[in-house]
DONUBA-641370 format. One record per residue (C-alpha): x, y, z; residue in one letter. Coordinates in pm, whole numbers, padded with zeros to 5 digits, always signed. Layout:
<nodes>
XYZA;...
</nodes>
This chain:
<nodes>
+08375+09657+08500X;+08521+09961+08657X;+08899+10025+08518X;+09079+10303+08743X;+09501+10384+08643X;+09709+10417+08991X;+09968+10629+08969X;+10231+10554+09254X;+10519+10706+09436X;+10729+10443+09614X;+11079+10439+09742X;+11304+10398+09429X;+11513+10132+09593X;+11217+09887+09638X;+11052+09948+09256X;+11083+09624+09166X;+10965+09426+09480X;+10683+09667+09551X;+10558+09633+09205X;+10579+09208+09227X;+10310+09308+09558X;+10112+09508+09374X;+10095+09300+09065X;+09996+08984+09299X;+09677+09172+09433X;+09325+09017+09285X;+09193+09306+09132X;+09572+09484+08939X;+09583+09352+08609X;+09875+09499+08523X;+10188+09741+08696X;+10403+09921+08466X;+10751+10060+08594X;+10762+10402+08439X;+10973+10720+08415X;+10855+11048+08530X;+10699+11195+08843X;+10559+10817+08920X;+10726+10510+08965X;+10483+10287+08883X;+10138+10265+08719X;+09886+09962+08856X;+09591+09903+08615X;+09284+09853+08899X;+08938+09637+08768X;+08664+09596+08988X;+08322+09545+09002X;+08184+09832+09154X;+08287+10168+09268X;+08331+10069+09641X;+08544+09788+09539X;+08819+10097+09426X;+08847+10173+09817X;+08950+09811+09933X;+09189+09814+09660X;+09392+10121+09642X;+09423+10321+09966X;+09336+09926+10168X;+09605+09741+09988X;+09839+09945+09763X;+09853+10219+09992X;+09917+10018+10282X;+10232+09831+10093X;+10568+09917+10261X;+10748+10152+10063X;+10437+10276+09902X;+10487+10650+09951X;+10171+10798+09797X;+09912+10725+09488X;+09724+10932+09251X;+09398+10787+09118X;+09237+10818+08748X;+08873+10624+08681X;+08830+10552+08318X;+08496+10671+08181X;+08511+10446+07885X;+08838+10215+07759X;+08912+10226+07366X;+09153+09947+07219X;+09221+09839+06926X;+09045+09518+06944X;+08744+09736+07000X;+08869+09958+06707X;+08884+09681+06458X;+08573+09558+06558X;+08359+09860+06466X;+08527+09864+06126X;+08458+09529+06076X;+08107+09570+06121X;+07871+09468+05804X;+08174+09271+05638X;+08173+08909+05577X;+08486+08731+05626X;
</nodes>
């Protein structure tokens, strides 16, 4: 599973219905309304790397009020599930 972070621009008096849009799309797992330079970030899953294209500048980028994005591809994701996991390891219940 590919996991890429969207950082978007969008016109401040549509934040919340723009983010509803994105949220609804098949491959967004989560948008977060944010302060800062962005308005918005739009956790992105896919399958492959091609996938990222149909998704972000075909769909999010193409949302009304959308006014520009800025793209980050995770190389590995950390969490603490993961994190409790590992030091779990070789311990019995």
């Amino acid at each position: 599973m590919i996991t890429a972070i969207v950082l978007i621009k969008t016109s401040v008096d549509r934040i919340p219905e723009i983010a509803e849009q994105i949220a609804s799309l098949d491959s967004v797992s989560e948008v977060f309304s944010v302060t800062g330079t962005y308005d918005l970030i739009a956790m992105v899953r896919v399958r492959q790397h091609e996938d990222l294209a149909e998704v972000i500048p075909g769909r999010i980028s193409k949302i009304p009020g959308v006014l520009g994005t800025d793209t980050h591809v995770a190389f590995r994701t950390y969490s603490q599930h993961d994190l409790e996991a590992a030091f779990a390891i070789g311990l019995d219940s």
